[in-house]
DRENKETOR-322871 format. One record per atom (N, C-alpha, C): y, z negated, x; residue in one letter; atom name; residue number from 1. Coordinates in Angstrom, 3 decimals, m for minus. Last residue first. Example, Ala and Ser with C-alpha at 12.3 -4.5 7.8 and 13.67 -1.06 7.14 Angstrom:
! residues 2
v,w,u,res,atom,n
m2.250,m7.080,12.850,S,N,2
m1.060,m7.140,13.670,S,CA,2
0.030,m7.870,12.900,S,C,2
m5.690,m7.800,13.190,A,N,1
m4.500,m7.800,12.300,A,CA,1
m3.300,m7.800,13.200,A,C,1
! end
This chain:
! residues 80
v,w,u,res,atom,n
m60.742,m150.416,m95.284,X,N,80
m62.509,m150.208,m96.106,X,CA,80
m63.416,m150.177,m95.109,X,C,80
m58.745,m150.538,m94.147,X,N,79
m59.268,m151.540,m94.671,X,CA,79
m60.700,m151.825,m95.254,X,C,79
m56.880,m148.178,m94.441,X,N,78
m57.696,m148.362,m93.634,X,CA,78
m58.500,m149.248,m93.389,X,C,78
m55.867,m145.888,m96.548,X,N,77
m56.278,m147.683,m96.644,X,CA,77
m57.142,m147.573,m95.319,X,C,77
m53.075,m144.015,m96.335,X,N,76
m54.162,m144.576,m96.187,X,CA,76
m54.657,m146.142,m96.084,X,C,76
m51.333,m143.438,m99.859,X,N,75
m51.646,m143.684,m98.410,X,CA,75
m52.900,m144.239,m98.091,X,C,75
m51.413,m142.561,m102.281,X,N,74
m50.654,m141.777,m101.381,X,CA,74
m50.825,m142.287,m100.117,X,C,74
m52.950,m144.626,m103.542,X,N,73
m51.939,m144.141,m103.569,X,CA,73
m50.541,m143.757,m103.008,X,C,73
m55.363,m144.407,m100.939,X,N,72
m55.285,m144.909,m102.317,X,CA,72
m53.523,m145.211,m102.814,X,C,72
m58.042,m143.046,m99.460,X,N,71
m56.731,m142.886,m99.850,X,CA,71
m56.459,m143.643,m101.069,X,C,71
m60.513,m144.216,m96.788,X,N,70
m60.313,m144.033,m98.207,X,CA,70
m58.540,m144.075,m98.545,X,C,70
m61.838,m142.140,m94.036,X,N,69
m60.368,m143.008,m94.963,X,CA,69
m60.321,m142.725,m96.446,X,C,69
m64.549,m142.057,m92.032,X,N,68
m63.713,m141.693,m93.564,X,CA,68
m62.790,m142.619,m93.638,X,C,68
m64.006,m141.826,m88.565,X,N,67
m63.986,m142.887,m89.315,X,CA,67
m63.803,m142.096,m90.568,X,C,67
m62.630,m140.332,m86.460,X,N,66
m63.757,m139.541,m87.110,X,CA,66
m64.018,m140.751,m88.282,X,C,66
m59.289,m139.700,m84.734,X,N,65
m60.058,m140.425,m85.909,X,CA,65
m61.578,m140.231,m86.739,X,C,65
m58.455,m137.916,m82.604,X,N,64
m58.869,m137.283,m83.825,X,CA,64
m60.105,m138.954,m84.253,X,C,64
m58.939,m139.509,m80.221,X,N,63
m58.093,m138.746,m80.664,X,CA,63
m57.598,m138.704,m81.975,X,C,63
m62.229,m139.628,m79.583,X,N,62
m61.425,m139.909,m80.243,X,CA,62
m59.853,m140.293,m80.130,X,C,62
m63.048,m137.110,m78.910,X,N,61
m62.741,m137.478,m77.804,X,CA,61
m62.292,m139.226,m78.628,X,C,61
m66.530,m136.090,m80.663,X,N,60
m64.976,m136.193,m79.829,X,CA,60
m64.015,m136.759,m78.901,X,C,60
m68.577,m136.894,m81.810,X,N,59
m67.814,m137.436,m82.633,X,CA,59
m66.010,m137.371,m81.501,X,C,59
m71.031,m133.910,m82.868,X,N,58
m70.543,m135.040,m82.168,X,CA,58
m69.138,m135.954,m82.892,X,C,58
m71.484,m130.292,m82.949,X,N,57
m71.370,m132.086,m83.582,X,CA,57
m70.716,m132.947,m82.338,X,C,57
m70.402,m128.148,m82.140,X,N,56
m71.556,m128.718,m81.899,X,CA,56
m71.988,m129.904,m82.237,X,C,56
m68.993,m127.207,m84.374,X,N,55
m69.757,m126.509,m83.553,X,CA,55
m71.073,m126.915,m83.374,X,C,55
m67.285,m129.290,m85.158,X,N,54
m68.137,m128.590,m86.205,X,CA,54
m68.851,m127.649,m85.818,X,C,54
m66.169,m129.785,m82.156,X,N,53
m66.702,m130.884,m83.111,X,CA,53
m67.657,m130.350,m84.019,X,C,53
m64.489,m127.879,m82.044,X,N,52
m65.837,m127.937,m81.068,X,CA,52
m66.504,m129.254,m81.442,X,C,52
m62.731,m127.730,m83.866,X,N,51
m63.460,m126.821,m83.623,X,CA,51
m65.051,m127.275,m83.192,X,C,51
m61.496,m130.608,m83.084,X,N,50
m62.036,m130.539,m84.224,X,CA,50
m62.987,m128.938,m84.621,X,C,50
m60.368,m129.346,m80.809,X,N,49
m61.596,m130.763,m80.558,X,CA,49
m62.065,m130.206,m81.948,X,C,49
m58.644,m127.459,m81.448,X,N,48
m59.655,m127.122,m80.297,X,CA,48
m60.800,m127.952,m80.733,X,C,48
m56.844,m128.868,m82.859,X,N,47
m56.954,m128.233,m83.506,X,CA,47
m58.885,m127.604,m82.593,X,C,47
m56.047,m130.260,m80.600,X,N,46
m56.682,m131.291,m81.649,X,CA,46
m57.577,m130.050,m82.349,X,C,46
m54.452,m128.388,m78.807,X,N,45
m55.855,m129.035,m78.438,X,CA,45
m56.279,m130.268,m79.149,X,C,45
m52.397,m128.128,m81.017,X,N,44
m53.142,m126.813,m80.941,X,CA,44
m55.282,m127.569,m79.567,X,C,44
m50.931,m130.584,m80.787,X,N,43
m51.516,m130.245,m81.772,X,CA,43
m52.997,m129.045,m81.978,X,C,43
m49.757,m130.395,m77.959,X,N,42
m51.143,m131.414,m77.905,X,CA,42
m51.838,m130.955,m79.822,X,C,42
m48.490,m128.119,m78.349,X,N,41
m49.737,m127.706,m77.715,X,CA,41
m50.910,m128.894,m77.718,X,C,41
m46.625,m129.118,m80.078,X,N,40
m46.884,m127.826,m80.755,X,CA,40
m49.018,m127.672,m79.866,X,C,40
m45.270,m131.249,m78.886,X,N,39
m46.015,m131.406,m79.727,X,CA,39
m46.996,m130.077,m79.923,X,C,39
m44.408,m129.290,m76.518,X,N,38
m45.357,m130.249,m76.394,X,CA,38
m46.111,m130.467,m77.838,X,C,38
m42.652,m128.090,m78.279,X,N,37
m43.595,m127.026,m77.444,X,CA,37
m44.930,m127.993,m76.957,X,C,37
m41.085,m130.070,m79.543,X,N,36
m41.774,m128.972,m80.283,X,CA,36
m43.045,m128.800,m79.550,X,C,36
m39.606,m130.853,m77.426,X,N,35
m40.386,m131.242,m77.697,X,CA,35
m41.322,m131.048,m78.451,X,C,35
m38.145,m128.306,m76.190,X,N,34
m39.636,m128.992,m75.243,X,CA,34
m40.328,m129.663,m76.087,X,C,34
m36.390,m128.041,m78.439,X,N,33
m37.413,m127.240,m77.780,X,CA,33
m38.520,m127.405,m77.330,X,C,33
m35.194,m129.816,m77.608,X,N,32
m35.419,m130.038,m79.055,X,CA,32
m36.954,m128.939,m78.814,X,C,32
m33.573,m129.661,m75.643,X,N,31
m34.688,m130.803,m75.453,X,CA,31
m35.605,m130.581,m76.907,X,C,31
m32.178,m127.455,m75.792,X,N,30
m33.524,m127.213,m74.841,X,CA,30
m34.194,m128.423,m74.940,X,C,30
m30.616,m128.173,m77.603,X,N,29
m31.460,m127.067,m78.285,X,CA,29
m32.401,m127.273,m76.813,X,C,29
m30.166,m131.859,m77.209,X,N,28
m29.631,m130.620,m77.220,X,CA,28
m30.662,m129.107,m77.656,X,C,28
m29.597,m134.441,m78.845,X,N,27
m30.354,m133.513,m78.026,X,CA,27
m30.040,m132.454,m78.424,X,C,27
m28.533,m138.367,m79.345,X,N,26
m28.228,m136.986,m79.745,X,CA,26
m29.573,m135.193,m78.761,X,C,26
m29.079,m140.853,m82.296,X,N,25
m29.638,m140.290,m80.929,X,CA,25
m29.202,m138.254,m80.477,X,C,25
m28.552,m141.265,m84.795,X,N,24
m28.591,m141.855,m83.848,X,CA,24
m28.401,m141.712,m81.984,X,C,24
m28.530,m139.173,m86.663,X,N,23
m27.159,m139.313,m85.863,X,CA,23
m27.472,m139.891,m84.486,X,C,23
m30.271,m139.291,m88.488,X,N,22
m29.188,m140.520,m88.297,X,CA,22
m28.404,m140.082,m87.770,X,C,22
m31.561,m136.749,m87.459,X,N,21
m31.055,m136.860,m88.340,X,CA,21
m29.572,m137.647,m88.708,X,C,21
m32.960,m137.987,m85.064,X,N,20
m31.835,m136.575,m85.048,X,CA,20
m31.341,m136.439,m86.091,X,C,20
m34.089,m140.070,m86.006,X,N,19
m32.888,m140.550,m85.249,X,CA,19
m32.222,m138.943,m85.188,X,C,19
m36.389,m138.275,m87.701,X,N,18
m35.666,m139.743,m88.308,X,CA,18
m34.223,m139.951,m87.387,X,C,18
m37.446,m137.442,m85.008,X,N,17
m36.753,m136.296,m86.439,X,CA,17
m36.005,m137.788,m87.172,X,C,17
m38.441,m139.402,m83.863,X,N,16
m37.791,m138.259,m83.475,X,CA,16
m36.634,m137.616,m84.820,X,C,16
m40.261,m140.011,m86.620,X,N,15
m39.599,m141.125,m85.206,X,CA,15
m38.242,m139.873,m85.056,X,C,15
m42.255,m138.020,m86.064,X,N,14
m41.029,m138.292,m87.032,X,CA,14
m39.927,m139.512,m87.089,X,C,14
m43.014,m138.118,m83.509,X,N,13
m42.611,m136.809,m83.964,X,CA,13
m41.436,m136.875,m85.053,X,C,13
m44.721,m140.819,m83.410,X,N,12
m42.809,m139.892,m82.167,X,CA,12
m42.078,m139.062,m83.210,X,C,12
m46.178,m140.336,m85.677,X,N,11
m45.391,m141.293,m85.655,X,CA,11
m44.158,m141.153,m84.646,X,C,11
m47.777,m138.384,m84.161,X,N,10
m47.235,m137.952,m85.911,X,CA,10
m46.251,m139.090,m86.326,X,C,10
m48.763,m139.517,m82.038,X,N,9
m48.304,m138.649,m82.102,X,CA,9
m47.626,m138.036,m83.690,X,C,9
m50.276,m141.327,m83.538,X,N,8
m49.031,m142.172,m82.386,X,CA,8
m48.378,m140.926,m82.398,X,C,8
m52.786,m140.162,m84.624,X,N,7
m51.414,m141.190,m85.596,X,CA,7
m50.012,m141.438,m84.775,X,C,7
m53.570,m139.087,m82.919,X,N,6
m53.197,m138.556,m83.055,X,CA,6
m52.216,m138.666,m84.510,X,C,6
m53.384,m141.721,m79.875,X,N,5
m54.078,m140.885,m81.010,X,CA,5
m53.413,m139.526,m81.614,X,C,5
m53.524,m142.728,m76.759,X,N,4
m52.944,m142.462,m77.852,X,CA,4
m53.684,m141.671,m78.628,X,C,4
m55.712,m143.546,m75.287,X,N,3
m54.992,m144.867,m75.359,X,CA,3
m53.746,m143.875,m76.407,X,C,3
m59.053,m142.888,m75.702,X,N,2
m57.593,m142.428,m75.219,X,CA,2
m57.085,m144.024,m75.981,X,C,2
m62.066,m144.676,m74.445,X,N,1
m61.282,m144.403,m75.642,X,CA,1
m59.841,m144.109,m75.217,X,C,1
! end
């Protein structure tokens, strides 16, 4: 089982964006860049799994969460 998901990754991301905002933390246009480009490509090989998932079945690398989530206002319950 990976040791990050693709919750951990949507959690940096706005993490990230949250402190460039604050102020907190400062970066420049080439770090802002990279990190995009990373996010941009681990997104684009989720986008891959979940392909080759409805292809050929299975349940992936998990990564990509295959579990149903029940939603219950506006967020997930993961509890069910």
């Amino acid at each position: 089982m990976p040791k990050n998901k693709i919750e951990d990754l949507r959690n940096l991301l706005f993490e990230t964006i949250e402190k460039l905002v604050d102020g907190e933390e400062t970066m420049d246009a080439d770090q802002a860049n990279a990190v995009a480009n990373i996010a941009k490509t681990i997104i684009d090989s989720a986008r891959v799994e979940i392909q080759f998932m409805n292809i050929v079945g299975g349940t992936g690398s998990g990564f990509i969460p295959t579990e149903p989530r029940q939603l219950t206002g506006g967020r997930e319950n993961n509890d069910s």
